[in-house]
DOLOSE-450492 format. One record per residue (C-alpha): residue in three letters; z, y, x. Coordinates in steps of 0.2 Angstrom, whole numbers, padded with zeros to 4 digits, always signed. Layout:
# DOLOSE-450492
ALAZYX/...
# end
This chain:
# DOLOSE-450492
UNK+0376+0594+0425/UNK+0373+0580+0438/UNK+0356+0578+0447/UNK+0359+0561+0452/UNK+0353+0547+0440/UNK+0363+0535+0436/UNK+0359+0520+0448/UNK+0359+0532+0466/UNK+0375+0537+0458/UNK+0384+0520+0456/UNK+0377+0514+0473/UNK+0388+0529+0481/UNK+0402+0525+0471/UNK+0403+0506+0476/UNK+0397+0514+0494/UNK+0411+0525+0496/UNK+0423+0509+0491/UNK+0415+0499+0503/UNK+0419+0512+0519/UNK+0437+0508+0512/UNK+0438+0493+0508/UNK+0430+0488+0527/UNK+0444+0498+0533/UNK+0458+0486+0524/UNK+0452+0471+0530/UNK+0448+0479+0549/UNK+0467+0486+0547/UNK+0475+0466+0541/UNK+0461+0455+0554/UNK+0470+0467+0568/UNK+0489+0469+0565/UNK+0501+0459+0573/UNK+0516+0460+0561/UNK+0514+0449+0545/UNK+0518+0460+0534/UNK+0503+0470+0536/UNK+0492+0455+0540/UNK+0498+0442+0529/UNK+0509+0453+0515/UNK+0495+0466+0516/UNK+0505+0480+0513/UNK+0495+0496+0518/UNK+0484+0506+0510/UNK+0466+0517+0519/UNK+0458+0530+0510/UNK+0446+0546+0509/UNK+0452+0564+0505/UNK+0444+0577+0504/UNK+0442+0590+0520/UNK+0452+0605+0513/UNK+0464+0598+0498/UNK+0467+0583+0504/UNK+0462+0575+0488/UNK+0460+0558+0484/UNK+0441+0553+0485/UNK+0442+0535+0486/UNK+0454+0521+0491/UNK+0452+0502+0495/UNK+0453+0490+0482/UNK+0464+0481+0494/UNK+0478+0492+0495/UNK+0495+0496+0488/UNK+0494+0509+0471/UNK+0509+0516+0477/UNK+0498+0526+0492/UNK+0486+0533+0479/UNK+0497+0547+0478/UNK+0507+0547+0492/UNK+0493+0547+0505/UNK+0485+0564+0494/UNK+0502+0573+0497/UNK+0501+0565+0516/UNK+0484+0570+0521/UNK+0487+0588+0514/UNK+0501+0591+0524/UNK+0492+0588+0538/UNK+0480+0597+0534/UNK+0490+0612+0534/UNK+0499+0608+0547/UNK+0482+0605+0560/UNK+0477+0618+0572/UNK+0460+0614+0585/UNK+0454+0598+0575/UNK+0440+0588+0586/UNK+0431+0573+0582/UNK+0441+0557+0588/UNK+0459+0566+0587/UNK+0471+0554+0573/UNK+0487+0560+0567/UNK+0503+0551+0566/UNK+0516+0557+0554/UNK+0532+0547+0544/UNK+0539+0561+0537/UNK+0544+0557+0519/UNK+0545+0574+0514/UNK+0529+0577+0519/UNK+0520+0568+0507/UNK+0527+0552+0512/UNK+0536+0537+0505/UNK+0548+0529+0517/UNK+0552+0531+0536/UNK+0543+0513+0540/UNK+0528+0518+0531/UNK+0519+0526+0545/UNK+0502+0536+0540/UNK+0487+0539+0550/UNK+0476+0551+0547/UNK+0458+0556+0554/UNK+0446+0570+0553/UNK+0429+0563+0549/UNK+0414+0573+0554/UNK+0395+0573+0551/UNK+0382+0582+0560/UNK+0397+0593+0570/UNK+0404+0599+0552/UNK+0421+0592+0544/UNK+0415+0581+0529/UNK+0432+0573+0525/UNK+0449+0565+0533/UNK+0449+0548+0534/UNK+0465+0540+0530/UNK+0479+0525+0532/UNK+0495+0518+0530/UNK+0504+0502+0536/UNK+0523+0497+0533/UNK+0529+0493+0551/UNK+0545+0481+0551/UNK+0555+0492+0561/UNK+0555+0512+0566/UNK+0573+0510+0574/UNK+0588+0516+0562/UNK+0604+0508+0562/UNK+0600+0493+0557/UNK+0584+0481+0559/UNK+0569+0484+0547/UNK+0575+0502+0540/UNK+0582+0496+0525/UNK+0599+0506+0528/UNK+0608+0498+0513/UNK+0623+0511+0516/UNK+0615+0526+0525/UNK+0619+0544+0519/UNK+0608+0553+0529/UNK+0588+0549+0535/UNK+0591+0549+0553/UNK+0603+0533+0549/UNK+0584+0526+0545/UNK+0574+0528+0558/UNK+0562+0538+0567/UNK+0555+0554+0559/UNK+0537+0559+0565/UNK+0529+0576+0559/UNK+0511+0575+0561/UNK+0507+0574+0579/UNK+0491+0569+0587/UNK+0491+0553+0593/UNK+0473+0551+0597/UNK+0467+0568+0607/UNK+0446+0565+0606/UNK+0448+0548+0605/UNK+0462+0546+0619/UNK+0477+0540+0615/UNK+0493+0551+0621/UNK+0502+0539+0630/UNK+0517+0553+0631/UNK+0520+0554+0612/UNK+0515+0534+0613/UNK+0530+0531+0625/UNK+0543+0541+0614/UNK+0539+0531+0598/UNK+0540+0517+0606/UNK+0556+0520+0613/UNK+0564+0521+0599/UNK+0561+0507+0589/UNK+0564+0489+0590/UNK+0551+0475+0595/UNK+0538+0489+0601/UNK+0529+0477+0611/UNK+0522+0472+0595/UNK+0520+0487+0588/UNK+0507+0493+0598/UNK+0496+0482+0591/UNK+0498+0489+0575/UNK+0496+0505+0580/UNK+0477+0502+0589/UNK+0474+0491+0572/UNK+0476+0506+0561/UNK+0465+0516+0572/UNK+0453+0504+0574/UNK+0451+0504+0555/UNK+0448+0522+0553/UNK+0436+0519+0567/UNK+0428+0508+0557/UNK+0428+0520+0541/UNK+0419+0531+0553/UNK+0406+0519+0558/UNK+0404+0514+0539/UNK+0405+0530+0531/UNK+0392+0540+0545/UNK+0379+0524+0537/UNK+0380+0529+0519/UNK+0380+0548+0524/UNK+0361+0543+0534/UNK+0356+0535+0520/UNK+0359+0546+0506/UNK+0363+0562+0516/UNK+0378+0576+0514/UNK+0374+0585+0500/UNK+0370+0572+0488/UNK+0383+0561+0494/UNK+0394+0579+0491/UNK+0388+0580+0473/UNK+0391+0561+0469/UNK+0409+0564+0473/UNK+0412+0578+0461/UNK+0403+0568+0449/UNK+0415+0552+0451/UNK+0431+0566+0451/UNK+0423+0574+0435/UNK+0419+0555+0426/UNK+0436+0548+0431/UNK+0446+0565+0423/UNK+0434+0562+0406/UNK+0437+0546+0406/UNK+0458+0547+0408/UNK+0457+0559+0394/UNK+0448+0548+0382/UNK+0460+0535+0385/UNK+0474+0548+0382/UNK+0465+0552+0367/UNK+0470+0535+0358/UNK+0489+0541+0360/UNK+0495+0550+0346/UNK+0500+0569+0349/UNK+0521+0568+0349/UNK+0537+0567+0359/UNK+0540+0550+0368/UNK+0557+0546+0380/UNK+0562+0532+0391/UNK+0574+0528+0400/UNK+0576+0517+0418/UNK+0593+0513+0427/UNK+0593+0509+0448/UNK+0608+0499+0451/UNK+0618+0509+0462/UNK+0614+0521+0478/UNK+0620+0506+0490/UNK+0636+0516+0494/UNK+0642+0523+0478/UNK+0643+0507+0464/UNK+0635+0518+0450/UNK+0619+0515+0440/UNK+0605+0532+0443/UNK+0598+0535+0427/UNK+0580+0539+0428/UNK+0578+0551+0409/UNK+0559+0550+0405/UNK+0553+0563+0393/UNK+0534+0564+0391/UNK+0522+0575+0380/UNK+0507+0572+0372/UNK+0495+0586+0367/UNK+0478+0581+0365/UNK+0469+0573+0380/UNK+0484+0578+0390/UNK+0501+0569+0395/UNK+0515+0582+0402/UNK+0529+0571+0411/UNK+0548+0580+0413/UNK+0562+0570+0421/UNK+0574+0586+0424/UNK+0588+0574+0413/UNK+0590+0562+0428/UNK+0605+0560+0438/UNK+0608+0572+0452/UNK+0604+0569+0472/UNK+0613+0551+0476/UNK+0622+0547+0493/UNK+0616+0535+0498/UNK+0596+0528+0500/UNK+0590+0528+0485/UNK+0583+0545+0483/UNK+0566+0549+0480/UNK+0555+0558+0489/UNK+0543+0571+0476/UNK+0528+0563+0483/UNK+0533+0547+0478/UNK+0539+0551+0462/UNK+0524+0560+0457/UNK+0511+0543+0464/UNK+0522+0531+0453/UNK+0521+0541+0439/UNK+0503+0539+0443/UNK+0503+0520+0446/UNK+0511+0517+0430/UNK+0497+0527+0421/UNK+0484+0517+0430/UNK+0490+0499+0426/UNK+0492+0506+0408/UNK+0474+0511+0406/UNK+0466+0501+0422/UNK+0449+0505+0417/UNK+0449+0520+0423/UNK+0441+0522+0441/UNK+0454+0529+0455/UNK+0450+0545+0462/UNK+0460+0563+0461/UNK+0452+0566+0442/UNK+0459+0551+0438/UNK+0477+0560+0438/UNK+0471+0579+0431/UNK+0476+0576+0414/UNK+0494+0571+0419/UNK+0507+0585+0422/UNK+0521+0582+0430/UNK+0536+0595+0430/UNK+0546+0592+0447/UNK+0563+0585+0444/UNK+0572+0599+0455/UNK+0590+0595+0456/UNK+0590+0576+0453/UNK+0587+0562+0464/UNK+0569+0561+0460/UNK+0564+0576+0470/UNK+0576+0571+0488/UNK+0575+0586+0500/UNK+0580+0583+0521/UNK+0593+0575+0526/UNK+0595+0564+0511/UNK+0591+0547+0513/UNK+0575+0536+0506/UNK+0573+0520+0511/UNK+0573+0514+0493/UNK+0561+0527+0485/UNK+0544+0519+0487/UNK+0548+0501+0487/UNK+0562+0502+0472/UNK+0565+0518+0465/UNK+0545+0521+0462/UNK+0546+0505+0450/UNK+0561+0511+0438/UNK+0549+0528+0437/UNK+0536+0518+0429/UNK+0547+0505+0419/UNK+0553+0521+0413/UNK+0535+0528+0409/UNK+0531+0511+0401/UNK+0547+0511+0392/UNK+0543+0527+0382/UNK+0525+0524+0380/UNK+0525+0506+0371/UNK+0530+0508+0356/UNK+0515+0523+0354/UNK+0502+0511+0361/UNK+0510+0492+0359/UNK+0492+0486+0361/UNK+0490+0492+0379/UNK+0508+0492+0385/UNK+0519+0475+0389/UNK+0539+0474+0392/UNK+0545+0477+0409/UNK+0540+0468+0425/UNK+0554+0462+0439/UNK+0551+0481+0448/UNK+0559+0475+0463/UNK+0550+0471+0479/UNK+0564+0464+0485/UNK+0567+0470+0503/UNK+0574+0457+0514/UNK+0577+0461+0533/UNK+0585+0446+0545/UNK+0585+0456+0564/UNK+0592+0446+0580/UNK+0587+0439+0597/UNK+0579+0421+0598/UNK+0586+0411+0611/UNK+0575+0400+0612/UNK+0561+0411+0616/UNK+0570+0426+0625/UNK+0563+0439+0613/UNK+0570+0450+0598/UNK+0564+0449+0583/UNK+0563+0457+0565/UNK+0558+0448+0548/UNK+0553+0457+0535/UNK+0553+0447+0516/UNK+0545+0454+0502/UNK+0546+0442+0486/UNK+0537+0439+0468/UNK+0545+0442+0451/UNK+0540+0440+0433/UNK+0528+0450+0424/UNK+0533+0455+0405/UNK+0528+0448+0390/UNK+0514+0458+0381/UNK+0502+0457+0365/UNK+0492+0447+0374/UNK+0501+0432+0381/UNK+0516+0427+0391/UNK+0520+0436+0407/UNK+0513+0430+0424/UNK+0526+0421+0436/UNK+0530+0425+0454/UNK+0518+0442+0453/UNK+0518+0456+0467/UNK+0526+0472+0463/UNK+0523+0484+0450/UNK+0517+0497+0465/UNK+0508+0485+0474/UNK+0498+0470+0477/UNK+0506+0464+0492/UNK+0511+0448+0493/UNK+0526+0436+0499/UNK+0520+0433+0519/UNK+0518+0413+0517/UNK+0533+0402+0525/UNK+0524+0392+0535/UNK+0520+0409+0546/UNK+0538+0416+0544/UNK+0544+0398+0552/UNK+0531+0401+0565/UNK+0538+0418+0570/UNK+0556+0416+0568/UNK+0569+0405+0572/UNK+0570+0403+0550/UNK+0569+0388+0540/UNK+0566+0391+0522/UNK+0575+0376+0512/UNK+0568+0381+0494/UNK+0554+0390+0487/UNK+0554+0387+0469/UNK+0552+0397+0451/UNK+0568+0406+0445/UNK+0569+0396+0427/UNK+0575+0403+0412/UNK+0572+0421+0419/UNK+0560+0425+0407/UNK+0566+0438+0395/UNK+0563+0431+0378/UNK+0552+0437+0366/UNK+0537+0434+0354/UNK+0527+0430+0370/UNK+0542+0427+0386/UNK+0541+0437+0401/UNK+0535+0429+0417/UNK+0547+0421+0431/UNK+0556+0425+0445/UNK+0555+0413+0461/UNK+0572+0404+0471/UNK+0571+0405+0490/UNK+0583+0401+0500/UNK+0583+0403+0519/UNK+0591+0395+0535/UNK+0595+0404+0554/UNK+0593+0391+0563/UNK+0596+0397+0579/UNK+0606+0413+0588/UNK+0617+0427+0579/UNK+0606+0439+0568/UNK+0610+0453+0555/UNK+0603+0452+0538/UNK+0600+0469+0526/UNK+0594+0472+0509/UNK+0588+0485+0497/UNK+0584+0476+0482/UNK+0586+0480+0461/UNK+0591+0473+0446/UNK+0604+0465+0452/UNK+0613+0474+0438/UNK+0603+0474+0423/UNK+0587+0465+0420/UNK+0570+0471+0417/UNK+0569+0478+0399/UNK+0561+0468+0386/UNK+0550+0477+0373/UNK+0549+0479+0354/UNK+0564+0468+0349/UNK+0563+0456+0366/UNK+0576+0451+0378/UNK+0578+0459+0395/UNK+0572+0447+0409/UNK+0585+0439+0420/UNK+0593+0448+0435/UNK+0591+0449+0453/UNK+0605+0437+0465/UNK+0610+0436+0482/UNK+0619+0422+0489/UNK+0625+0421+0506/UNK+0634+0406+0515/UNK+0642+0407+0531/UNK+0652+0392+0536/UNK+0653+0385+0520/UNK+0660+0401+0511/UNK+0650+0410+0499/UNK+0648+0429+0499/UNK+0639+0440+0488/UNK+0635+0459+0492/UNK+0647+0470+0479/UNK+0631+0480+0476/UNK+0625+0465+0468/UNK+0608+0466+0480/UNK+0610+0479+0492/UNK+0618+0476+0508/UNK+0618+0479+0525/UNK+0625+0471+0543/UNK+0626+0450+0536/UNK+0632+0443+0551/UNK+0624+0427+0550/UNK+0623+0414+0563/UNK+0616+0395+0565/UNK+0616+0386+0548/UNK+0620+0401+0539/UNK+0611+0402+0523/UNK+0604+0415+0510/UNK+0599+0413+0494/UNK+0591+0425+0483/UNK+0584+0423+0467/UNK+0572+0439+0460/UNK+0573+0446+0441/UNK+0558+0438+0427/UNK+0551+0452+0416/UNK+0555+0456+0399/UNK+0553+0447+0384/UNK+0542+0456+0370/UNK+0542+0455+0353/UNK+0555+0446+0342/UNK+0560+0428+0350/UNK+0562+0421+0335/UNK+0542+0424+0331/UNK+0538+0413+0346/UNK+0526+0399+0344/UNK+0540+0383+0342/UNK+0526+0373+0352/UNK+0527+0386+0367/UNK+0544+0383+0366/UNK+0544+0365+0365/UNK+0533+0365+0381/UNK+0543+0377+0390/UNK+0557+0366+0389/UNK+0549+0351+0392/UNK+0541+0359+0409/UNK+0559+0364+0411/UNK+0557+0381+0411/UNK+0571+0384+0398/UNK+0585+0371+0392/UNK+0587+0365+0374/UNK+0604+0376+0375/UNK+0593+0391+0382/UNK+0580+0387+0367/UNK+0591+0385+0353/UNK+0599+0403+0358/UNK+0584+0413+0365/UNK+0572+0405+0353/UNK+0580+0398+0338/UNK+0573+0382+0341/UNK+0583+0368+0338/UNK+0579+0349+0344/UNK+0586+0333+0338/UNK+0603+0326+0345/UNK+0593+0314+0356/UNK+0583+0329+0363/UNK+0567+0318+0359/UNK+0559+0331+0345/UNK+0562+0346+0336/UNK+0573+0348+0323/UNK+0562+0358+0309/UNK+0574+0359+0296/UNK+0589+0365+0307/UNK+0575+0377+0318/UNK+0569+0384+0301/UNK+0588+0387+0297/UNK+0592+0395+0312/UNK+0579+0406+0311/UNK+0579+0415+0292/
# end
C-alpha cells in the first residue's frame, strides 16, 4: 500500500510528464530538419535504470516509440560498460529495440547524488542516414545495409564531450550532414534539459518518494488497463490486415491476428502471418510488439502510459513471419507502415466485442515521400521528406476526422510554405481527397490531394507508402475507405509505380510533377442507415456526387439534382 497521499502523488505524475514534455519541445525549438521541428516526429522519455522500462514519455511524441524506446534503452543497457555522468549513447540498430534505420535513438544515463536513478531517453527521424537512395525509404532493397547506416550503441558523448571520431564517421556516410549536426546537439541538448528538469523534481520531493511514486503510477496504470479489459467479454477474437506488397515482390503480406481473452488479460498470437518478405517491409519485434501496444492505447486512451500500462497484454513472438525480421532483412517500412496494419489488425478483431469503444479503420499509412537532388540555384544538396494526413474511420460516435496524423503517431504534414522555403518544390494542390470516405452509418474521414512541382535541377523521388491496393477496412456492415495513388508526370507522360505506392529512383527533372492522393478511413455501420440529411450535405459540400450518394448511400435526388427524391430514396433502400 502506497504512503504517498493522493495530491503529492498527482503532483509527481504531471512532474515526471513535465521533465518530458520540456524535453519535446527543447528537441523541436532546436532541430534543423523539419520533420523533426515542424512534422514533430520524435519521441523523449524516462526508463528505468535497470529494465529499461517505460516510466514516462512526453505527451508530445510519437506512440509508436512507447514501445520501441523500452526495448531501445534496455539494449543499451545491457550493452554499457563504465557508464559516467554526461556520457549519451547513439544506436539505430532495428534489431536492437529499434524501429527503422533513420530513427536514430539517444539515450542517457541520469544520475542523482552520484547514483544512477534512471536513463533519459530520445528519438528523432532524420531525413537521411545514407542507403542507396535519399531519405531511407529503399522501396526495392532486400537487405538493410541497402538502407543506411547501422549504429550499435556507441557513446557519442564521453562525460559530456562529444567523440568527434565516431561524429566524423556518421557523418561521413550520410547525405546533407551539415545539417545533421544540428540535430544531433538538439537531441542532446534535450536530454540535458531532461537533466536540468528532472534533478528539480528529485530536490523537491527527493529519491525515495519520487521512487515510490513511480511504482505507484506502474501499479495504477496495470489496474487500470485491466479494468478496461474487464468490459471485453472472455472468448476468441481474430482479424485480419493485408500490406500491399514488399516493394519487390507484387504480393499482399497477410498480418493473421488471433487474440485471447481471459479475465483481465489479452494474450496476442500472430504465428499465422506470412513468412519473412524480401523486400522492406519486415518488421522488427520491437516494433511489432509497440503497435500492438499503440493500438491498445487508442482503444482505451484513458489509461495513463507507463510500463504497467502493457502488463496485462501478452504477446506470443511471431517467429518465422515477417513480424519478427532478423539481420539482414530489410525495414524500412516496419514502423511507419507495417506497425499500422498491426493495429488495424487488432482493431479488426476487437470491434465487434466492444463496437462502443472501437471505430472502422483509419488511412494507416504515413505516406513516406522522399524527393533527394542538388539545388542549383543554391549550390547545395538536399532531401525532402513528406509525411501526409488521411481519414479517420467512422465510429459509434460520429463520422471520421479528415486529413488526421497516422494511427502510430501525432506527427504532422511539415506545412508547404516551409517545404517551398527549403527546397526547390512548388506544391500546385493541397486539397481533401473526396469521396474517400468509406461509407457507412457514420463515413469514414478523408484523405487529402497534393500535388507537387521540381522546379528546378534533376532529383530522385522514393516512396514506401500503403493501401495502394485495398483500402482501409470499414466496420460492422461499412465500406472500406478509398485507396492510396500516386501519379507521376514527366514530360507530359503519366506514370504510376507498379507497386501501386512504392517506388524508388523517379527520375524527375524541372516541371515534373507528382501527384498523390492518401486513403479515407472506413466506413461503419450500414450505409443505408445514414442520416439522409448528412448525406444531402455531404454532397452539397461536395464531398460525394449524387452518383456516389445514390450508390454508397441509397439516397436518391430529384432529376434536376435540386432535392431529394424520398419516394425513390425510400425504395432504394428497403
Amino acid at each position: 500500500m502506497s504512503t504517498l497521499d493522493p495530491v503529492t502523488l498527482a503532483v509527481i505524475q504531471s512532474g515526471l510528464q513535465q521533465v518530458c514534455n520540456e524535453m519535446d519541445l527543447a528537441f523541436v525549438r532546436a532541430a534543423f530538419s523539419p520533420v523533426i521541428s515542424e512534422a514533430l516526429d520524435r519521441s523523449d522519455g524516462i526508463y528505468h535504470p535497470e529494465t529499461g522500462d517505460l516510466i514516462a514519455q512526453g505527451e508530445l511524441g510519437l506512440p509508436v516509440f512507447v514501445g520501441t524506446m523500452q526495448f531501445g534503452t534496455k539494449c543499451v543497457i545491457e550493452r554499457a560498460r563504465n557508464v559516467k555522468p554526461g556520457d549519451v549513447y547513439i544506436v539505430n540498430d532495428p534489431y536492437l529495440g529499434g524501429t527503422h534505420l533513420m530513427d536514430v535513438r539517444f539515450v542517457k544515463p541520469f544520475f542523482y547524488k552520484g547514483e544512477l536513478f534512471a536513463w533519459l531517453a530520445n528519438t528523432g527521424h532524420w531525413p537521411d542516414t545514407g542507403g542507396s537512395v535519399p531519405g531511407g525509404f529503399s522501396a526495392k532493397a532486400t537487405e538493410v545495409e541497402q538502407e543506411g547506416l547501422r549504429l550499435p550503441p556507441v557513446k557519442l558523448y564521453k562525460e559530456g564531450v562529444m567523440d568527434e571520431e565516431i561524429l566524423s564517421i556518421v557523418l561521413s556516410n550520410i547525405r546533407v550532414a551539415d545539417q545533421r549536426i544540428g540535430d544531433i546537439k538538439a537531441q542532446a541538448a534535450a536530454l540535458a534539459v531532461g537533466e536540468k528538469q528532472f534533478t528539480q523534481l528529485l530536490d523537491r520531493y527527493g529519491a525515495e518518494m519520487v521512487n515510490e511514486a513511480i511504482l505507484e503510477l506502474r501499479s495504477r496504470a496495470a489496474q487500470l488497463m485491466r479494468a478496461c479489459i474487464a468490459d471485453i467479454p472472455d472468448g476468441e477474437y481474430h482479424g485480419q490486415a493485408f500490406v500491399d506488397s514488399d516493394g519487390v515482390v507484387d504480393e499482399p503480406l497477410l498480418i493473421d491476428m488471433k487474440i485471447r481473452k481471459e479475465n483481465t488479460e489479452l494474450y496476442f498470437d500472430m504465428s499465422g502471418s506470412s513468412p519473412p518478405c524480401l523486400g522492406p517491409m519486415n518488421s522488427v519485434i520491437a516494433t511489432t510488439c509497440s503497435s500492438v501496444y499503440l493500438a491498445m492505447k487508442h482503444i482505451f486512451p484513458e489509461v495513463p502510459i507507463n510500463a504497467g500500462t502493457f502488463d496485462p497484454l501478452h504477446i506470443d513472438y511471431p517467429e518465422g513471419t515477417f513480424l519478427y525480421a532478423r539481420y539482414p532483412r530489410p525495414v524500412s517500412g516496419c514502423a511507419a507502415e507495417v506497425s499500422q496494419r498491426i493495429a488495424e489488425a487488432v482493431f479488426a478483431a476487437l470491434v465487434e466485442a466492444i463496437p462502443d469503444k472501437l471505430f472502422a479503420s483509419p488511412a494507416g499509412t504515413s505516406g513516406n515521400f522522399c524527393v533527394g537532388g542538388s539545388d542549383p540555384a543554391r549550390g547545395r544538396s538536399y532531401v525532402m521528406y513528406v509525411i501526409s494526413g488521411g481519414g479517420y474511420g467512422g465510429s459509434l460516435h460520429g463520422d471520421g476526422i479528415s486529413n488526421g496524423c497516422s494511427t502510430i503517431g501525432i506527427s504532422k504534414t511539415t506545412p508547404i510554405e516551409v517545404m517551398e522555403q527549403y527546397y526547390p518544390v512548388l506544391f500546385e494542390e493541397f486539397s481533401l481527397h473526396e469521396g474517400s470516405g468509406g461509407a457507412g452509418k457514420t463515413r469514414g474521414g478523408f484523405g487529402v490531394n497534393y500535388k507537387m512541382k521540381l522546379r528546378r535541377g534533376d532529383a530522385r523521388a522514393s516512396m514506401v507508402m500503403d493501401h495502394g491496393r485495398t483500402g482501409p477496412q470499414g466496420a460492422l456492415g461499412g465500406s472500406d475507405g478509398g485507396v492510396n495513388r500516386v501519379l507521376v508526370e514527366r514530360q507530359g507522360v503519366t506514370y504510376t509505380p507498379p507497386h501501386l505506392s512504392k517506388d524508388q529512383d523517379i527520375l524527375i527533372g524541372p516541371g515534373d510533377t507528382i501527384r498523390v492522393s492518401t486513403p479515407g478511413g472506413g466506413g461503419y455501420g450500414n450505409p443505408f442507415e445514414r442520416d439522409i440529411a448528412l448525406v444531402e450535405r455531404d454532397v452539397i459540400r461536395g464531398y460525394y456526387t449524387r452518383e456516389q450518394a445514390e450508390e454508397l448511400f441509397g439516397v436518391v435526388f430529384t432529376a434536376d439534382g435540386s432535392a431529394i427524391d424520398t419516394a425513390a430514396t425510400t425504395a432504394r433502400r428497403s
